[in-house]
VMD Tcl script that draws the C-alpha trace (Angstrom):
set ca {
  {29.06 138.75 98.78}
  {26.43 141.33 98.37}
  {22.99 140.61 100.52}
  {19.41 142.30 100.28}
  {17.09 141.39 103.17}
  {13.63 143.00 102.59}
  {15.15 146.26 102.01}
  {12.84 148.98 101.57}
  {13.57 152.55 100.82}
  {10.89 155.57 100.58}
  {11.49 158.83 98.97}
  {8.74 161.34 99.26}
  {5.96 159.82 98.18}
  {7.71 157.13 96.22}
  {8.59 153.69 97.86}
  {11.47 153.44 95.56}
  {12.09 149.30 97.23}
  {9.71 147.78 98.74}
  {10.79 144.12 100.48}
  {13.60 144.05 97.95}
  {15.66 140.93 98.53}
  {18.95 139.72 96.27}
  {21.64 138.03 96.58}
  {24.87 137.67 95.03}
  {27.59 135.44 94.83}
  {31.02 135.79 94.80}
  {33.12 135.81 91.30}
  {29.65 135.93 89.39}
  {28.61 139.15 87.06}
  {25.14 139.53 88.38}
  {22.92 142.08 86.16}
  {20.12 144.05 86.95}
  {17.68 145.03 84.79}
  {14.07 147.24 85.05}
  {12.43 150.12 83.20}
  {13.40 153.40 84.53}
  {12.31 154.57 87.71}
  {12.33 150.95 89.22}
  {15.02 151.43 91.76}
  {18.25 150.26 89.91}
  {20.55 153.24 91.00}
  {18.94 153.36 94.60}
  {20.13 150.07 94.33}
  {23.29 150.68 93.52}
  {23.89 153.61 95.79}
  {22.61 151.31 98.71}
  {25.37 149.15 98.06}
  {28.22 152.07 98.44}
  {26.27 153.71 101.43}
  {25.08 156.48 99.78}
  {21.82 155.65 101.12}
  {20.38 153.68 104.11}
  {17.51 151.73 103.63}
  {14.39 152.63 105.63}
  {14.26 149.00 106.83}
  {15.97 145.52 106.23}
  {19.42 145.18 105.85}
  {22.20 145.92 102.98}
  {25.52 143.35 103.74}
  {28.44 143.43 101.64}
  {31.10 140.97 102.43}
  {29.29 139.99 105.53}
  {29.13 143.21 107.45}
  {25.79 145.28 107.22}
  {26.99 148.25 105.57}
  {24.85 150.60 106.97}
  {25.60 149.82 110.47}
  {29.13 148.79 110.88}
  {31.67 151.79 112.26}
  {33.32 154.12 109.91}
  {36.77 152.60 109.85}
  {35.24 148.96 109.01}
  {32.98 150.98 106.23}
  {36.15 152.13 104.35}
  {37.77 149.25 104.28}
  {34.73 147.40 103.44}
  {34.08 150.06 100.65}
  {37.85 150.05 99.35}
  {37.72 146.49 98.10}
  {35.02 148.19 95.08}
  {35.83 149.72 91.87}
  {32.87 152.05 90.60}
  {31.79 152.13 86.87}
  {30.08 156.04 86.59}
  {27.56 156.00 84.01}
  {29.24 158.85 81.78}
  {32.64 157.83 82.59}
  {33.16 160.76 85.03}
  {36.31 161.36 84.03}
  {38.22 165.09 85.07}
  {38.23 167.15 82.71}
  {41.74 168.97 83.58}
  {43.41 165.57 83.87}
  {45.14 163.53 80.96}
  {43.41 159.78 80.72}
  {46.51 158.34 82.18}
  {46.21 161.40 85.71}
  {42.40 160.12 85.49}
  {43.08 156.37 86.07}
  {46.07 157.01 88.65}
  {43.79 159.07 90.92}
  {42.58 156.27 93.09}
  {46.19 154.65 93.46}
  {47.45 158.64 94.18}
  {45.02 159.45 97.06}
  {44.82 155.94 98.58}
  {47.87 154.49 98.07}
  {51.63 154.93 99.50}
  {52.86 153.99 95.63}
  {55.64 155.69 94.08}
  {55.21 157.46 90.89}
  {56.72 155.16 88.75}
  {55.09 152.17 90.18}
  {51.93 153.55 89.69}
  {52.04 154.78 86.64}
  {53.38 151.25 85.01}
  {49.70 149.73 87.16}
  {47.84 152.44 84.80}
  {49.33 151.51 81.63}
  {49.00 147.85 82.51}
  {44.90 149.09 83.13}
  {44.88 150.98 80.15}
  {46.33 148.22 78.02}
  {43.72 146.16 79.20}
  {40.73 148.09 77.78}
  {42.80 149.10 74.71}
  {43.77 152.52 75.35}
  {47.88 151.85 76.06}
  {48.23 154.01 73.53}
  {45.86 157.00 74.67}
  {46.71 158.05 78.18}
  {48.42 161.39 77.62}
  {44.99 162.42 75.77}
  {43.03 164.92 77.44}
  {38.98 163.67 78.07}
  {37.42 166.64 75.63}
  {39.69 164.89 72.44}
  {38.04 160.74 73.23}
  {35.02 159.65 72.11}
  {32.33 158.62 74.34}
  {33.58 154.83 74.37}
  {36.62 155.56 75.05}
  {35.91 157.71 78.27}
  {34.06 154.67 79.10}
  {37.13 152.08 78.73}
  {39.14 154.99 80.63}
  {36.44 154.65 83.70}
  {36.67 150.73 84.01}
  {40.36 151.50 83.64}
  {40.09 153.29 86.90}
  {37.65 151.21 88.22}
  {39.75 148.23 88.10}
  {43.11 150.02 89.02}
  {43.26 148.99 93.26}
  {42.45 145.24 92.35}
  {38.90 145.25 93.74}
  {37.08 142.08 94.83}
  {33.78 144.03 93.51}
  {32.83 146.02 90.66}
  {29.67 148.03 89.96}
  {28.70 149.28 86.65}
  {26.19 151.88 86.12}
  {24.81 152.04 82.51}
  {27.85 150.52 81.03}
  {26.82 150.52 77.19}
  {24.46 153.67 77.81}
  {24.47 156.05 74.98}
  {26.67 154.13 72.86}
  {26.62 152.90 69.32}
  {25.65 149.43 69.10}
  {29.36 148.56 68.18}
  {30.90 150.46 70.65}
  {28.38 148.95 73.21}
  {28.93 145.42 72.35}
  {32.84 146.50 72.77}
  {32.03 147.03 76.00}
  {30.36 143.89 76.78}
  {33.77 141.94 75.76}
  {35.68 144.05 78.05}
  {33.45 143.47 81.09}
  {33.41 139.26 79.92}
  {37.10 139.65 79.88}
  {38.12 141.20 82.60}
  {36.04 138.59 84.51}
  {37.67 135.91 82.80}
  {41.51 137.34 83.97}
  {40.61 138.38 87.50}
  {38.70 135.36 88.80}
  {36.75 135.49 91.38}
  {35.97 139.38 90.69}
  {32.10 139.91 91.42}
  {30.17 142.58 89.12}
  {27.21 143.70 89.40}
  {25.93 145.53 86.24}
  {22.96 148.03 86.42}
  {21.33 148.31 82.75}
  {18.42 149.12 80.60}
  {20.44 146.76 77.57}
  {18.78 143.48 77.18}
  {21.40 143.00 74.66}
  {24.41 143.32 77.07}
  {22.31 141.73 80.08}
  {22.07 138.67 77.76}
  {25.70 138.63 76.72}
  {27.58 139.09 79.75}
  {25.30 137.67 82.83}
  {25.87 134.33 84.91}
  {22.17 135.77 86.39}
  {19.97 138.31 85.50}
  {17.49 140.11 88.07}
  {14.14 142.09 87.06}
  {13.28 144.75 89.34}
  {9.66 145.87 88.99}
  {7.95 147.64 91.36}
  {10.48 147.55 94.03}
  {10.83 143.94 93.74}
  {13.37 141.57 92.06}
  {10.71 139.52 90.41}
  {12.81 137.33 88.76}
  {16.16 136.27 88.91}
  {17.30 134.05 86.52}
  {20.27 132.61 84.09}
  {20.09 134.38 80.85}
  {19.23 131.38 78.48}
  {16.22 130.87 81.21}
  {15.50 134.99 81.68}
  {14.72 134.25 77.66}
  {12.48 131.71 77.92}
  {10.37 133.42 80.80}
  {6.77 133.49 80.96}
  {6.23 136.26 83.19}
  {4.32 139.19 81.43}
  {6.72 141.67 82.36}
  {9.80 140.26 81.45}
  {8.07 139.29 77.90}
  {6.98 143.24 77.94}
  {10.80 143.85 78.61}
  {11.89 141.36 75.72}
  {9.42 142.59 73.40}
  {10.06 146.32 73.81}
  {13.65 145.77 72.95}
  {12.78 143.13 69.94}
  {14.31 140.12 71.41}
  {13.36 137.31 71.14}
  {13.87 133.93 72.43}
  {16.80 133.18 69.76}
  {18.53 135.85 68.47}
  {21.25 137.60 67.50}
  {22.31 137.86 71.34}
  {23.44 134.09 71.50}
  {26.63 134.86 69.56}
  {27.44 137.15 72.17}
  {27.08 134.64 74.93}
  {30.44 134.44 76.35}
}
mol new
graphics top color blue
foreach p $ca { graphics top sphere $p radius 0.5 }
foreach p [lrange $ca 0 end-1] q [lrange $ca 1 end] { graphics top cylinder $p $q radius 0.2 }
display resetview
């Protein structure tokens, strides 16, 4: 579904990737996981075409998505929903106008058609009861829910999540988790890939979990062996976030 081939991508003086390969199956929730700086948005932003690597090759869905001509980009493109990391919701638009957008500019739906989709979204992620509310009067969590809301409102084969559970309470964080294990469980065959710094959430809601260190996806593993690792930096990783090989994670595990 999604394809790195020794991708590598320089800015400045950085090499941000550097022979970065990963792959990713179809219907999985991949996450990927790294201390800051590592490349996880570049990733990300690869993915959408927002950037072009240097060399190697990006493919989503088969096509090289760097390459292939605008039309076949878009439609490539329109089968993802997009998880921003703050929500990036508009301000001047009620929840419910937020969520509709996508169906609204890229759609032929009528009105009332799409607004029953949104409230259907909304009632997913438990905010049926919010969408007249204006983004300055939710909390932070709930501008998140609104955001996968949206994300998920065209029906995409592929969603990408940026920070998910950033600056959240723990609570509201492990909310989120259950929402993204959920959603996966009613639209089967979904893919998600989930860019993170929470070992917490990584653990919880992961069929595979990637490392990127130094460009590199050093390891890529289940999360009950991603645990049990050996490799220095993923004990580093572990350690820094005070898990440890059982733990309070396992009752998360879906």
């Amino acid at each position: 579904m999604i394809d790195f081939n020794n991708v590598t991508k320089v800015l400045g003086n950085n090499t941000v990737l550097d022979g970065m390969d990963l792959h990713i199956e179809e219907g999985e929730t991949f996450v990927l996981v790294g201390p800051s700086g590592t490349g996880k948005s570049v990733t990300l932003k690869h993915i959408v075409s927002l950037m072009t690597p240097d060399s190697g090759s990006v493919k989503v869905m088969g096509e090289d998505i760097s390459q292939c001509s605008k039309k076949r980009k878009e439609e490539v493109l329109s089968n993802f929903g997009y998880l921003f990391q703050g929500g990036a919701l508009l301000a001047w638009m009620s929840v419910a106008d937020n969520v509709a957008l996508p169906l609204i500019e890229k759609t032929n739906m009528k009105r009332k058609d799409i607004y029953e989709k949104v409230y259907n979204a909304l009632e997913l992620v438990g905010l049926e009861d919010d969408g007249d509310k204006m983004p300055s009067s939710i909390s932070g969590g709930m501008k998140k829910r609104a955001g996968l809301a949206r994300a998920i409102i065209r029906d995409p084969q592929i969603v990408l999540y940026d920070e998910p559970t950033s600056g959240l309470d723990p609570v509201m964080a492990r909310t989120i988790d259950h929402l993204i294990v959920d959603l996966n469980e009613k639209k089967p065959g979904m893919t998600s890939l989930v860019v993170t710094h929470d070992l917490h959430s990584a653990l919880s809601i992961a069929d595979r979990i990637g490392l990127l260190y130094l460009g590199k996806v050093i390891v890529d593993l289940p999360p009950d062996e991603f645990i049990k690792s050996e490799d220095p930096e993923v004990v580093k990783f572990l350690e820094a976030q005070y898990i440890t090989k059982r733990g309070s994670w396992e009752k998360e595990r879906k």
